[in-house]
C-alpha positions in Angstrom: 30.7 -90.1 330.4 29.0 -93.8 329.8 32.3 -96.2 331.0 31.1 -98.2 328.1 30.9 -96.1 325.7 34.4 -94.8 326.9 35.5 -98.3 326.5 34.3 -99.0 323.1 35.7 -95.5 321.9 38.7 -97.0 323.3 39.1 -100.2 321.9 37.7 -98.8 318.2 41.2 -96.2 318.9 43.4 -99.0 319.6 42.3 -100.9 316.4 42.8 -98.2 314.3 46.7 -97.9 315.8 47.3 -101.4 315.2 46.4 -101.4 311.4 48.6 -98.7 311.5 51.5 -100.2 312.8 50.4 -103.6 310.5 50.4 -101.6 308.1 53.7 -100.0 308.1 55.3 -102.7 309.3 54.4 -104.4 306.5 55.7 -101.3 304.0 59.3 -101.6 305.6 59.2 -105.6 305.5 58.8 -105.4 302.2 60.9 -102.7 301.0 63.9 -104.9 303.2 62.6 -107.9 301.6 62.7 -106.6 297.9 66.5 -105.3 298.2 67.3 -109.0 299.9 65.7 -110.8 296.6 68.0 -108.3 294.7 70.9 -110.3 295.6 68.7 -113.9 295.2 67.6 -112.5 291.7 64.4 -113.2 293.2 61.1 -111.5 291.4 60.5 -108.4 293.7 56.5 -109.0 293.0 56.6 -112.4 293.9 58.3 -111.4 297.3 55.4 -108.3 298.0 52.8 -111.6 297.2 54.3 -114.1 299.8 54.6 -111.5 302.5 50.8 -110.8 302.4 50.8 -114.4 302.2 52.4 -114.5 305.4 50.3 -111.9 307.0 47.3 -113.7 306.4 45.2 -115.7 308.7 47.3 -119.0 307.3 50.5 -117.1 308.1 51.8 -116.0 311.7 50.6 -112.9 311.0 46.9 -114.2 311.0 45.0 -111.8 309.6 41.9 -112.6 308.3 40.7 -110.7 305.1 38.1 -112.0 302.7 36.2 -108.9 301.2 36.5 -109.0 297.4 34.7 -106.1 297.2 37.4 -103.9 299.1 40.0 -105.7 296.9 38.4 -105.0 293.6 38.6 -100.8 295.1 42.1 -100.7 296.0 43.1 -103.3 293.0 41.2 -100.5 290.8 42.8 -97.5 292.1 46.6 -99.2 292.5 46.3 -100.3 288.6 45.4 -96.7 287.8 48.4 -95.4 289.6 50.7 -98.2 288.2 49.7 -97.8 284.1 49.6 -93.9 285.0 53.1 -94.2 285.8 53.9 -96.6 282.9 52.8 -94.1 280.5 54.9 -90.9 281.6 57.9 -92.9 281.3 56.8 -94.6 277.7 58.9 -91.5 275.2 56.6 -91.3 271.7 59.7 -92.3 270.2 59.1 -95.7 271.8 55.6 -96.0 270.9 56.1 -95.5 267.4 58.6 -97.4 267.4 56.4 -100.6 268.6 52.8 -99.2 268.6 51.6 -101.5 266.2 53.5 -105.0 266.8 51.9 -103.6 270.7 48.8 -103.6 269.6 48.8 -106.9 267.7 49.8 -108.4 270.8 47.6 -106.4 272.7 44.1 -107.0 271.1 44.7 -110.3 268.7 47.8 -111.5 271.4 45.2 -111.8 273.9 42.6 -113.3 272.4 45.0 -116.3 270.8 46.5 -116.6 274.5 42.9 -116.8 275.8 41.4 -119.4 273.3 44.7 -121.8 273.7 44.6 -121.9 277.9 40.7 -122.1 277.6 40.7 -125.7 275.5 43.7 -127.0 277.8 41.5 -125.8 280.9 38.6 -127.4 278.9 40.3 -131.1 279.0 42.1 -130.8 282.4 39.0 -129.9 284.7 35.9 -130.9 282.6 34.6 -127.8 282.3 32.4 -126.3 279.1 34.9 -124.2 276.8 32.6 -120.4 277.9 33.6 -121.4 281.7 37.3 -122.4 280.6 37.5 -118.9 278.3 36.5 -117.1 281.5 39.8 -118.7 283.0 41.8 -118.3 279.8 41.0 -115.1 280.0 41.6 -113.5 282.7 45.3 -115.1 282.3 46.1 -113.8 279.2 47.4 -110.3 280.0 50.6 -109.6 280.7 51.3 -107.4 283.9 53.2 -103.8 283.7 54.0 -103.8 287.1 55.6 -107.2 286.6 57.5 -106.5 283.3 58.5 -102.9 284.4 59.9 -104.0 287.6 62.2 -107.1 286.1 63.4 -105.5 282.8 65.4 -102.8 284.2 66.8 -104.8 287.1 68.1 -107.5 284.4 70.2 -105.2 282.9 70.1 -106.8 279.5 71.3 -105.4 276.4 68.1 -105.5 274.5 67.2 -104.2 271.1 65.2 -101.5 271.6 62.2 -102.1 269.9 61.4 -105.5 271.9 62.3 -103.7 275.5 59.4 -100.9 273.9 56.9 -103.8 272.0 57.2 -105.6 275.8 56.6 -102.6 277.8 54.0 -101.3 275.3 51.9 -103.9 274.8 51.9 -104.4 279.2 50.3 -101.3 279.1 47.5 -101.6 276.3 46.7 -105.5 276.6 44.5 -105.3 280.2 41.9 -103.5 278.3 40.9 -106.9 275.9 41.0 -109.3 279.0 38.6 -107.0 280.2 36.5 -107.1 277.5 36.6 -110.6 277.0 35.9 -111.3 280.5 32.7 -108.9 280.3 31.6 -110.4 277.5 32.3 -113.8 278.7 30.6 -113.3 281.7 27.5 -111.8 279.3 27.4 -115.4 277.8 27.3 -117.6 280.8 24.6 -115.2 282.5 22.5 -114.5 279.6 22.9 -116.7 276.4 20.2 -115.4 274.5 22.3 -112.1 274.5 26.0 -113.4 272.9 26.3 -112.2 269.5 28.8 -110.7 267.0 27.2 -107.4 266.8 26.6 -107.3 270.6 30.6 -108.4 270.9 31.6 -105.5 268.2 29.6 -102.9 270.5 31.0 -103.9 273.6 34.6 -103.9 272.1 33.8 -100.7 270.5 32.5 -99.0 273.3 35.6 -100.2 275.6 38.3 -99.4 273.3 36.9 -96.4 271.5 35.6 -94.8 274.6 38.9 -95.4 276.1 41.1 -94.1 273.4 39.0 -90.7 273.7 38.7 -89.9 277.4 42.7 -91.0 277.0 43.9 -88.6 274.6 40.7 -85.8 275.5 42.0 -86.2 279.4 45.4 -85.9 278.3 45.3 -82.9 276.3 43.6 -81.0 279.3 45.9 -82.1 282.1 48.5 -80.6 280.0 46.9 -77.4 279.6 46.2 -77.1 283.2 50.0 -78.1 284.1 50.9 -75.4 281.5 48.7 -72.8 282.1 48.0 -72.8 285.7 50.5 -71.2 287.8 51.0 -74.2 290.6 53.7 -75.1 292.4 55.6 -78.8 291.9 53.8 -80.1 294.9 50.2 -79.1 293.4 51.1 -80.0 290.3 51.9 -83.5 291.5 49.2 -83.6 293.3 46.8 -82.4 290.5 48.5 -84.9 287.7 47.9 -88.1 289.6 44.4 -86.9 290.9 43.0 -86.3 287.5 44.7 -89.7 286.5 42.4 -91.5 288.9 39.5 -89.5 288.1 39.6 -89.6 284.5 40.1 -93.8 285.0 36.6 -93.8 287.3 35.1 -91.5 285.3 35.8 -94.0 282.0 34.4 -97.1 284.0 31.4 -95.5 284.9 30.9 -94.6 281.1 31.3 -98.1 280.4 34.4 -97.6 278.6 38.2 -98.8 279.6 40.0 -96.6 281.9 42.7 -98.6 282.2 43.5 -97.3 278.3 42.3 -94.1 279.1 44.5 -93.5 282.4 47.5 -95.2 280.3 47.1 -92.7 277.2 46.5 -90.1 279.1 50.1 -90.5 281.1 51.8 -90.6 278.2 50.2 -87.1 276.4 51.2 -85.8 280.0 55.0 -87.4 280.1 55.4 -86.3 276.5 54.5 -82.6 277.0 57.1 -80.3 279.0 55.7 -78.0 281.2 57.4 -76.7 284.5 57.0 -79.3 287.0 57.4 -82.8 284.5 60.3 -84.0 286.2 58.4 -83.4 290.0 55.5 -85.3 288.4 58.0 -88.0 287.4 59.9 -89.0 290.4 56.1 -88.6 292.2 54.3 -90.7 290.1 57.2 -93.3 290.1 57.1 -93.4 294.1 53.1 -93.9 294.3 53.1 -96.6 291.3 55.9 -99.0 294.1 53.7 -97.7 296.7 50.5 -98.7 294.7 52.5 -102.0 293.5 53.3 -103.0 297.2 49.9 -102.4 298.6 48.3 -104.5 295.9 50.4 -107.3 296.1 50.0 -107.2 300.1 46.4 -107.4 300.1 46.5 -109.8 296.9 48.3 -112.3 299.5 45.8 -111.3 302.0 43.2 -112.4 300.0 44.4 -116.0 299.0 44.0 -118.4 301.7 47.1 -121.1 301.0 45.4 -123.9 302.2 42.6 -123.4 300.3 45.2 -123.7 297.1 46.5 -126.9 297.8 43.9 -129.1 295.6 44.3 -126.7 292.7 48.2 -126.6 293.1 48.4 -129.7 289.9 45.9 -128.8 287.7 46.8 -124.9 288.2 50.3 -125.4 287.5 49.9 -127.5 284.7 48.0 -124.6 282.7 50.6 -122.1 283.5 53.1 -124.8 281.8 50.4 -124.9 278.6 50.4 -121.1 278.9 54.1 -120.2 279.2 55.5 -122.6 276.8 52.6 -122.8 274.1 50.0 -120.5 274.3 52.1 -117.2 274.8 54.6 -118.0 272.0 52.1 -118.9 269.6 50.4 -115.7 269.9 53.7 -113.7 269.9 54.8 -115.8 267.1 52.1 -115.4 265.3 51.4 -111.8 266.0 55.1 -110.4 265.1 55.5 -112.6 261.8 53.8 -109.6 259.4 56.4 -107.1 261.3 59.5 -109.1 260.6 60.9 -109.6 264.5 63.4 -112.1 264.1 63.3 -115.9 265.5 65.1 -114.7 268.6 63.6 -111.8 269.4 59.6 -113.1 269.0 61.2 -116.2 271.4 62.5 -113.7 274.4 59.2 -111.5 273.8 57.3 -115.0 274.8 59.4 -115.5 277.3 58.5 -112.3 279.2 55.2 -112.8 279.0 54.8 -112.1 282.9 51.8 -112.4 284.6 51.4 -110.2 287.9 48.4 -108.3 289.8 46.5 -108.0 286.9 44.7 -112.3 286.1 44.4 -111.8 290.0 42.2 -108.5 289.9 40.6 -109.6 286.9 39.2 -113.0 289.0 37.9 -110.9 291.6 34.8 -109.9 288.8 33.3 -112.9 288.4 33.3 -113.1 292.1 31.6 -109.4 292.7 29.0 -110.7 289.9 28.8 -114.4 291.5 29.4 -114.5 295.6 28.7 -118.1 295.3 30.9 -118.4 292.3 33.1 -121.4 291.8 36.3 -121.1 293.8 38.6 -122.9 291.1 38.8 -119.4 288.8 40.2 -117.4 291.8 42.6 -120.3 293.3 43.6 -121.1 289.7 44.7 -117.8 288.1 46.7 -117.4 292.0 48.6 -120.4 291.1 49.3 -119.3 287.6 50.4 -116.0 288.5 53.1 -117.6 291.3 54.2 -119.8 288.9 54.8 -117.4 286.3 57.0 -115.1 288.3 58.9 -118.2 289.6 59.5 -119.6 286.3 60.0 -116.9 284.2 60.4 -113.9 286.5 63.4 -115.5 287.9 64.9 -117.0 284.2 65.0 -113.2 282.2 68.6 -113.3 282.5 69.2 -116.6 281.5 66.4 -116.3 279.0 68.7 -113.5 277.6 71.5 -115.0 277.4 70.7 -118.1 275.8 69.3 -116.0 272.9 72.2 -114.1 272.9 71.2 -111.0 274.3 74.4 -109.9 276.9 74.3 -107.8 279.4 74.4 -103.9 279.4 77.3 -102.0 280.3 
Protein backbone atom coordinates (compact mmCIF):
# COMPACT_ATOMS: atom_id res chain seq x y z
CA UNK A 1 0.00 0.00 0.00
CA UNK A 2 1.07 3.75 -1.19
CA UNK A 3 2.47 5.24 2.54
CA UNK A 4 0.70 8.28 1.32
CA UNK A 5 -2.17 7.30 0.49
CA UNK A 6 -2.16 5.28 3.94
CA UNK A 7 -1.50 8.56 5.45
CA UNK A 8 -4.15 10.61 3.88
CA UNK A 9 -6.81 7.71 4.58
CA UNK A 10 -5.50 8.36 8.01
CA UNK A 11 -5.67 11.73 8.65
CA UNK A 12 -9.33 12.00 6.56
CA UNK A 13 -10.25 9.02 9.69
CA UNK A 14 -9.02 11.16 12.34
CA UNK A 15 -11.09 14.22 11.19
CA UNK A 16 -14.07 12.43 10.95
CA UNK A 17 -13.47 11.20 14.91
CA UNK A 18 -12.90 14.65 15.99
CA UNK A 19 -16.18 16.16 14.64
CA UNK A 20 -17.42 13.43 16.33
CA UNK A 21 -16.24 14.09 19.58
CA UNK A 22 -16.99 18.20 18.75
CA UNK A 23 -19.90 17.18 18.05
CA UNK A 24 -20.99 15.44 21.13
CA UNK A 25 -19.23 17.37 23.25
CA UNK A 26 -21.07 20.08 22.20
CA UNK A 27 -24.66 17.96 22.69
CA UNK A 28 -23.73 17.30 26.53
CA UNK A 29 -22.42 21.11 26.95
CA UNK A 30 -25.43 22.19 26.08
CA UNK A 31 -27.81 19.94 27.63
CA UNK A 32 -25.62 20.90 31.20
CA UNK A 33 -25.77 24.38 30.11
CA UNK A 34 -29.65 24.50 29.54
CA UNK A 35 -30.49 22.83 33.17
CA UNK A 36 -27.72 25.59 34.64
CA UNK A 37 -29.85 28.63 32.92
CA UNK A 38 -32.90 26.84 34.59
CA UNK A 39 -31.93 28.05 37.87
CA UNK A 40 -30.56 31.77 36.21
CA UNK A 41 -34.17 31.83 34.36
CA UNK A 42 -31.89 32.24 31.53
CA UNK A 43 -33.60 31.56 27.85
CA UNK A 44 -32.45 27.91 27.08
CA UNK A 45 -32.19 29.14 23.22
CA UNK A 46 -30.16 31.88 23.93
CA UNK A 47 -27.75 29.57 25.89
CA UNK A 48 -27.68 26.75 22.71
CA UNK A 49 -26.75 30.24 20.49
CA UNK A 50 -23.77 31.48 22.67
CA UNK A 51 -22.28 28.09 22.95
CA UNK A 52 -21.96 27.80 19.09
CA UNK A 53 -20.79 31.18 19.59
CA UNK A 54 -18.12 29.90 21.60
CA UNK A 55 -17.27 27.09 19.40
CA UNK A 56 -16.59 29.29 16.66
CA UNK A 57 -13.40 30.40 15.13
CA UNK A 58 -13.88 33.84 17.47
CA UNK A 59 -14.41 31.47 20.42
CA UNK A 60 -11.75 29.05 22.02
CA UNK A 61 -13.25 26.52 20.33
CA UNK A 62 -12.14 28.02 16.91
CA UNK A 63 -13.91 26.52 14.53
CA UNK A 64 -14.33 28.02 11.41
CA UNK A 65 -17.71 27.56 9.50
CA UNK A 66 -19.02 29.89 6.84
CA UNK A 67 -21.11 27.71 4.33
CA UNK A 68 -24.67 29.28 4.20
CA UNK A 69 -25.57 26.79 1.91
CA UNK A 70 -25.05 23.79 4.53
CA UNK A 71 -26.87 26.11 7.00
CA UNK A 72 -29.93 26.77 4.96
CA UNK A 73 -30.03 22.32 4.71
CA UNK A 74 -29.91 21.56 8.28
CA UNK A 75 -31.87 25.05 9.24
CA UNK A 76 -34.58 23.43 6.62
CA UNK A 77 -34.70 20.03 7.95
CA UNK A 78 -34.34 21.10 11.98
CA UNK A 79 -37.48 23.59 11.30
CA UNK A 80 -39.32 20.68 9.84
CA UNK A 81 -38.76 18.50 12.85
CA UNK A 82 -39.40 21.38 15.34
CA UNK A 83 -43.13 22.66 13.71
CA UNK A 84 -43.69 18.74 13.17
CA UNK A 85 -43.49 18.43 16.72
CA UNK A 86 -45.41 21.64 17.47
CA UNK A 87 -48.24 20.35 15.71
CA UNK A 88 -48.78 16.80 17.44
CA UNK A 89 -48.85 18.51 20.63
CA UNK A 90 -51.38 21.46 19.33
CA UNK A 91 -55.16 19.38 20.67
CA UNK A 92 -58.08 20.69 17.85
CA UNK A 93 -59.65 21.86 20.93
CA UNK A 94 -56.79 24.50 21.04
CA UNK A 95 -56.94 25.37 17.46
CA UNK A 96 -60.43 26.17 17.49
CA UNK A 97 -60.21 27.76 20.21
CA UNK A 98 -57.59 30.41 18.67
CA UNK A 99 -57.47 29.44 14.89
CA UNK A 100 -58.63 32.56 13.73
CA UNK A 101 -57.17 35.44 16.19
CA UNK A 102 -53.78 32.83 14.95
CA UNK A 103 -54.28 33.56 11.75
CA UNK A 104 -54.84 37.25 11.96
CA UNK A 105 -51.60 37.42 13.65
CA UNK A 106 -50.23 35.04 11.43
CA UNK A 107 -50.84 36.55 7.88
CA UNK A 108 -52.00 40.40 8.66
CA UNK A 109 -49.63 40.23 12.18
CA UNK A 110 -46.75 39.80 9.99
CA UNK A 111 -47.17 42.02 7.46
CA UNK A 112 -48.04 45.13 10.04
CA UNK A 113 -44.80 43.89 12.04
CA UNK A 114 -42.84 43.95 8.76
CA UNK A 115 -43.98 47.41 7.37
CA UNK A 116 -43.37 49.21 10.95
CA UNK A 117 -39.40 47.70 11.42
CA UNK A 118 -38.90 48.35 7.61
CA UNK A 119 -39.60 52.43 7.88
CA UNK A 120 -37.53 52.56 11.25
CA UNK A 121 -34.77 50.45 9.36
CA UNK A 122 -35.54 52.89 6.51
CA UNK A 123 -34.40 56.14 8.68
CA UNK A 124 -31.68 54.43 10.83
CA UNK A 125 -29.38 53.07 8.03
CA UNK A 126 -30.36 55.03 4.79
CA UNK A 127 -31.56 52.43 3.09
CA UNK A 128 -34.65 52.45 0.26
CA UNK A 129 -37.92 51.13 2.07
CA UNK A 130 -37.88 47.37 -0.54
CA UNK A 131 -34.19 46.76 1.04
CA UNK A 132 -35.48 47.81 4.73
CA UNK A 133 -38.84 45.43 4.05
CA UNK A 134 -36.37 42.62 3.29
CA UNK A 135 -35.09 43.24 6.96
CA UNK A 136 -38.48 43.96 8.35
CA UNK A 137 -39.30 40.94 7.22
CA UNK A 138 -37.46 38.39 7.91
CA UNK A 139 -37.98 39.69 11.72
CA UNK A 140 -41.37 39.65 11.86
CA UNK A 141 -42.03 35.97 12.74
CA UNK A 142 -42.28 34.80 15.85
CA UNK A 143 -40.18 31.48 16.71
CA UNK A 144 -41.98 28.09 17.94
CA UNK A 145 -39.00 26.72 19.24
CA UNK A 146 -38.56 29.94 21.22
CA UNK A 147 -42.19 30.28 22.52
CA UNK A 148 -42.66 26.54 23.17
CA UNK A 149 -39.52 26.21 25.05
CA UNK A 150 -40.22 29.45 27.55
CA UNK A 151 -44.01 29.10 28.11
CA UNK A 152 -44.04 25.85 29.88
CA UNK A 153 -40.91 26.55 31.94
CA UNK A 154 -42.65 29.91 33.22
CA UNK A 155 -45.21 28.11 34.76
CA UNK A 156 -47.72 30.92 34.39
CA UNK A 157 -51.30 30.61 34.97
CA UNK A 158 -52.42 31.75 31.61
CA UNK A 159 -55.85 31.90 30.10
CA UNK A 160 -56.00 29.38 27.82
CA UNK A 161 -56.86 30.77 24.75
CA UNK A 162 -53.67 33.34 24.73
CA UNK A 163 -51.20 30.22 25.80
CA UNK A 164 -53.12 28.45 22.38
CA UNK A 165 -53.37 32.08 20.10
CA UNK A 166 -49.29 32.28 21.09
CA UNK A 167 -48.47 28.81 20.38
CA UNK A 168 -50.74 28.78 17.28
CA UNK A 169 -49.93 31.60 15.56
CA UNK A 170 -45.75 30.38 16.16
CA UNK A 171 -46.60 27.68 14.20
CA UNK A 172 -48.57 29.24 11.07
CA UNK A 173 -46.82 32.81 10.91
CA UNK A 174 -43.16 31.51 9.18
CA UNK A 175 -45.07 30.76 6.14
CA UNK A 176 -45.94 34.86 5.36
CA UNK A 177 -42.28 35.97 6.23
CA UNK A 178 -41.51 33.57 3.70
CA UNK A 179 -43.61 34.90 1.30
CA UNK A 180 -42.87 38.30 1.81
CA UNK A 181 -39.23 37.64 1.70
CA UNK A 182 -39.74 35.88 -1.88
CA UNK A 183 -41.60 38.42 -3.04
CA UNK A 184 -39.42 41.04 -1.70
CA UNK A 185 -36.52 39.56 -3.09
CA UNK A 186 -38.73 39.39 -6.63
CA UNK A 187 -38.82 43.30 -6.38
CA UNK A 188 -35.24 44.13 -5.77
CA UNK A 189 -34.09 41.56 -8.57
CA UNK A 190 -36.56 42.18 -11.05
CA UNK A 191 -38.86 45.33 -10.77
CA UNK A 192 -40.54 45.11 -13.89
CA UNK A 193 -42.05 41.87 -12.31
CA UNK A 194 -43.76 43.34 -8.70
CA UNK A 195 -47.34 43.51 -9.01
CA UNK A 196 -50.63 42.83 -7.09
CA UNK A 197 -51.63 39.99 -9.24
CA UNK A 198 -48.13 38.49 -9.32
CA UNK A 199 -48.11 39.09 -5.20
CA UNK A 200 -51.85 37.32 -4.97
CA UNK A 201 -50.27 34.22 -7.06
CA UNK A 202 -47.36 33.92 -5.11
CA UNK A 203 -49.37 34.07 -1.77
CA UNK A 204 -51.88 31.80 -3.23
CA UNK A 205 -49.65 29.33 -4.41
CA UNK A 206 -47.62 29.31 -0.87
CA UNK A 207 -50.53 29.21 1.34
CA UNK A 208 -53.00 27.17 -0.69
CA UNK A 209 -50.47 24.73 -1.79
CA UNK A 210 -49.46 24.42 1.73
CA UNK A 211 -52.73 23.96 3.34
CA UNK A 212 -53.36 20.95 0.79
CA UNK A 213 -50.16 18.82 0.89
CA UNK A 214 -50.78 19.66 4.90
CA UNK A 215 -54.13 18.26 5.38
CA UNK A 216 -53.70 15.55 1.99
CA UNK A 217 -50.22 14.41 3.85
CA UNK A 218 -51.87 14.21 6.97
CA UNK A 219 -54.79 12.22 6.23
CA UNK A 220 -52.44 9.44 4.62
CA UNK A 221 -49.87 9.24 7.43
CA UNK A 222 -52.77 8.40 9.50
CA UNK A 223 -53.98 5.76 7.44
CA UNK A 224 -50.66 4.22 7.16
CA UNK A 225 -50.19 4.44 11.09
CA UNK A 226 -53.68 2.85 11.27
CA UNK A 227 -53.68 0.39 8.79
CA UNK A 228 -50.23 -0.86 8.61
CA UNK A 229 -49.28 -3.35 11.07
CA UNK A 230 -45.71 -1.68 12.35
CA UNK A 231 -44.19 -1.73 15.37
CA UNK A 232 -43.72 1.74 17.77
CA UNK A 233 -40.16 1.95 16.56
CA UNK A 234 -41.27 1.85 12.66
CA UNK A 235 -44.02 3.83 13.28
CA UNK A 236 -41.83 6.50 14.76
CA UNK A 237 -39.64 6.17 12.37
CA UNK A 238 -42.19 6.30 9.50
CA UNK A 239 -44.21 9.54 11.08
CA UNK A 240 -41.19 11.87 11.28
CA UNK A 241 -39.79 10.51 7.83
CA UNK A 242 -42.87 11.38 5.91
CA UNK A 243 -42.97 14.71 7.90
CA UNK A 244 -39.70 15.73 6.31
CA UNK A 245 -40.63 14.38 3.05
CA UNK A 246 -43.85 15.86 2.63
CA UNK A 247 -42.03 19.49 3.84
CA UNK A 248 -39.31 18.94 0.75
CA UNK A 249 -41.73 17.67 -1.34
CA UNK A 250 -43.92 21.17 -0.76
CA UNK A 251 -40.80 23.46 -1.40
CA UNK A 252 -39.96 21.85 -4.43
CA UNK A 253 -43.72 22.47 -5.61
CA UNK A 254 -43.14 25.95 -4.79
CA UNK A 255 -45.57 25.87 -2.04
CA UNK A 256 -44.90 26.32 1.95
CA UNK A 257 -43.92 23.21 3.70
CA UNK A 258 -43.40 24.71 6.71
CA UNK A 259 -47.56 24.92 6.78
CA UNK A 260 -47.70 21.75 5.23
CA UNK A 261 -45.30 19.84 7.73
CA UNK A 262 -47.15 21.91 10.70
CA UNK A 263 -50.79 20.79 9.51
CA UNK A 264 -49.86 17.66 8.82
CA UNK A 265 -48.48 17.04 12.64
CA UNK A 266 -51.49 18.05 13.97
CA UNK A 267 -54.09 15.60 11.63
CA UNK A 268 -51.40 12.98 12.94
CA UNK A 269 -51.37 14.11 16.88
CA UNK A 270 -55.20 14.38 16.57
CA UNK A 271 -55.93 10.84 15.30
CA UNK A 272 -55.33 7.77 17.72
CA UNK A 273 -53.90 4.93 16.29
CA UNK A 274 -51.59 2.31 18.18
CA UNK A 275 -48.27 3.84 18.59
CA UNK A 276 -49.45 7.99 19.12
CA UNK A 277 -47.93 8.17 22.33
CA UNK A 278 -44.32 6.36 20.87
CA UNK A 279 -44.64 9.06 18.14
CA UNK A 280 -45.05 11.68 20.88
CA UNK A 281 -42.28 11.31 23.21
CA UNK A 282 -40.02 10.63 19.68
CA UNK A 283 -40.88 13.49 17.94
CA UNK A 284 -40.54 15.61 21.23
CA UNK A 285 -36.79 14.22 21.69
CA UNK A 286 -35.72 14.94 17.87
CA UNK A 287 -37.58 18.58 17.83
CA UNK A 288 -34.62 19.51 21.27
CA UNK A 289 -32.31 17.56 19.22
CA UNK A 290 -33.25 19.54 16.03
CA UNK A 291 -33.47 22.81 18.26
CA UNK A 292 -29.88 22.29 19.68
CA UNK A 293 -28.28 21.51 16.47
CA UNK A 294 -29.66 24.61 14.92
CA UNK A 295 -28.85 26.89 17.34
CA UNK A 296 -25.13 25.39 17.52
CA UNK A 297 -24.50 25.87 14.01
CA UNK A 298 -26.59 29.26 14.02
CA UNK A 299 -23.62 30.46 16.53
CA UNK A 300 -21.25 28.79 14.20
CA UNK A 301 -22.27 30.81 11.53
CA UNK A 302 -22.08 34.39 13.11
CA UNK A 303 -18.65 35.69 13.46
CA UNK A 304 -18.90 38.15 16.77
CA UNK A 305 -16.56 40.47 15.68
CA UNK A 306 -17.92 40.91 12.61
CA UNK A 307 -21.26 42.15 14.78
CA UNK A 308 -19.76 44.73 16.58
CA UNK A 309 -20.45 47.83 14.09
CA UNK A 310 -24.05 46.63 13.80
CA UNK A 311 -24.45 46.12 17.66
CA UNK A 312 -26.37 50.08 17.81
CA UNK A 313 -28.18 50.30 14.98
CA UNK A 314 -29.23 46.47 15.34
CA UNK A 315 -30.40 46.89 18.78
CA UNK A 316 -32.13 49.88 18.34
CA UNK A 317 -34.70 48.11 15.82
CA UNK A 318 -35.21 45.28 18.08
CA UNK A 319 -36.29 48.17 20.69
CA UNK A 320 -38.70 49.72 17.66
CA UNK A 321 -39.84 46.04 17.11
CA UNK A 322 -40.47 44.78 20.71
CA UNK A 323 -42.11 47.81 22.02
CA UNK A 324 -44.00 49.28 18.93
CA UNK A 325 -44.18 47.24 16.02
CA UNK A 326 -45.26 43.87 17.66
CA UNK A 327 -48.00 45.39 19.88
CA UNK A 328 -49.44 47.35 17.29
CA UNK A 329 -49.98 44.39 15.18
CA UNK A 330 -51.24 42.28 18.14
CA UNK A 331 -53.30 45.23 19.09
CA UNK A 332 -54.59 45.68 16.13
CA UNK A 333 -55.14 42.22 15.05
CA UNK A 334 -57.12 40.94 18.31
CA UNK A 335 -59.42 44.14 18.61
CA UNK A 336 -62.38 42.41 16.27
CA UNK A 337 -61.94 39.17 18.69
CA UNK A 338 -62.40 41.03 21.89
CA UNK A 339 -58.91 39.92 23.85
CA UNK A 340 -58.88 42.16 26.63
CA UNK A 341 -56.27 45.10 27.25
CA UNK A 342 -54.12 42.68 29.27
CA UNK A 343 -54.12 39.86 27.48
CA UNK A 344 -53.35 41.58 23.63
CA UNK A 345 -50.34 43.35 26.03
CA UNK A 346 -48.66 39.85 27.37
CA UNK A 347 -49.41 38.31 23.66
CA UNK A 348 -46.92 41.40 22.42
CA UNK A 349 -44.85 40.70 24.90
CA UNK A 350 -44.12 37.11 23.86
CA UNK A 351 -43.49 37.91 20.62
CA UNK A 352 -40.13 35.90 20.59
CA UNK A 353 -37.92 35.77 17.96
CA UNK A 354 -35.52 32.59 17.67
CA UNK A 355 -33.96 30.35 14.69
CA UNK A 356 -36.39 31.38 12.45
CA UNK A 357 -35.32 35.72 11.23
CA UNK A 358 -31.80 33.87 11.39
CA UNK A 359 -32.66 31.08 8.70
CA UNK A 360 -34.79 33.33 6.87
CA UNK A 361 -31.41 35.77 6.30
CA UNK A 362 -29.61 33.01 5.05
CA UNK A 363 -31.90 33.46 1.51
CA UNK A 364 -30.91 36.50 0.37
CA UNK A 365 -27.48 35.28 0.93
CA UNK A 366 -27.98 31.82 -1.24
CA UNK A 367 -29.61 34.30 -3.98
CA UNK A 368 -26.84 37.10 -3.36
CA UNK A 369 -23.14 35.58 -2.23
CA UNK A 370 -22.00 39.12 -2.43
CA UNK A 371 -25.04 40.31 -0.58
CA UNK A 372 -24.85 43.11 1.92
CA UNK A 373 -23.66 41.77 5.22
CA UNK A 374 -25.88 44.21 7.38
CA UNK A 375 -29.25 41.80 6.85
CA UNK A 376 -27.50 38.78 8.27
CA UNK A 377 -25.46 40.62 11.20
CA UNK A 378 -28.68 42.66 11.84
CA UNK A 379 -31.50 40.13 12.24
CA UNK A 380 -28.45 38.16 14.64
CA UNK A 381 -28.53 41.08 16.85
CA UNK A 382 -32.23 41.31 16.93
CA UNK A 383 -32.81 37.85 17.65
CA UNK A 384 -30.13 37.99 20.87
CA UNK A 385 -31.72 40.84 22.02
CA UNK A 386 -35.07 39.48 21.90
CA UNK A 387 -34.48 36.51 23.99
CA UNK A 388 -32.52 38.62 26.45
CA UNK A 389 -35.14 41.15 26.77
CA UNK A 390 -38.10 39.38 26.58
CA UNK A 391 -37.13 35.72 26.87
CA UNK A 392 -35.76 36.40 30.24
CA UNK A 393 -38.94 38.99 31.48
CA UNK A 394 -42.18 36.26 30.67
CA UNK A 395 -42.44 35.93 34.33
CA UNK A 396 -42.36 39.28 35.19
CA UNK A 397 -44.25 40.23 32.17
CA UNK A 398 -46.96 37.91 33.80
CA UNK A 399 -47.08 39.20 36.72
CA UNK A 400 -47.23 42.70 36.20
CA UNK A 401 -50.39 41.95 34.10
CA UNK A 402 -51.59 39.95 36.72
CA UNK A 403 -51.30 36.60 35.47
CA UNK A 404 -49.88 34.34 38.75
CA UNK A 405 -48.26 31.46 38.63
CA UNK A 406 -49.61 27.89 38.20
CA UNK A 407 -50.00 25.51 40.90
Amino acid sequence: MNPQLFALGRSHMELAHELILVGAALGVLSILAGLASRRLGTPVLLVFLVLGMLAGEDGPGGIPFDDFGSAYLVGSIALAVILFEGGLKTPLSELRLAIWPALALAVAGVGITAAVVAVSVMWLASVPFVMAMLFGAAVAPTDAAAVGALLPRGRLALPQRITALLEVESGLNDPMSIFLTVFVMHVIMEPAWSSWSNAALLFAREMVGGLALGLGGGWLLTFLLRRLPLEAAMAMVLALAFGVMLFGLAQILGTSGFLAIYLAGVITGATKHHAQREIGYFSEGVAWLAQIVLFLMLGLLVTPHDLVPYIPEASLIAIVLIVLARPIAVFACLLPFRYTLRESAFASWVGLRGAVPIYISIIPALADPSRDARLFAGVFVVVVVSLVIQGWTIGTAARLLGYGRAE
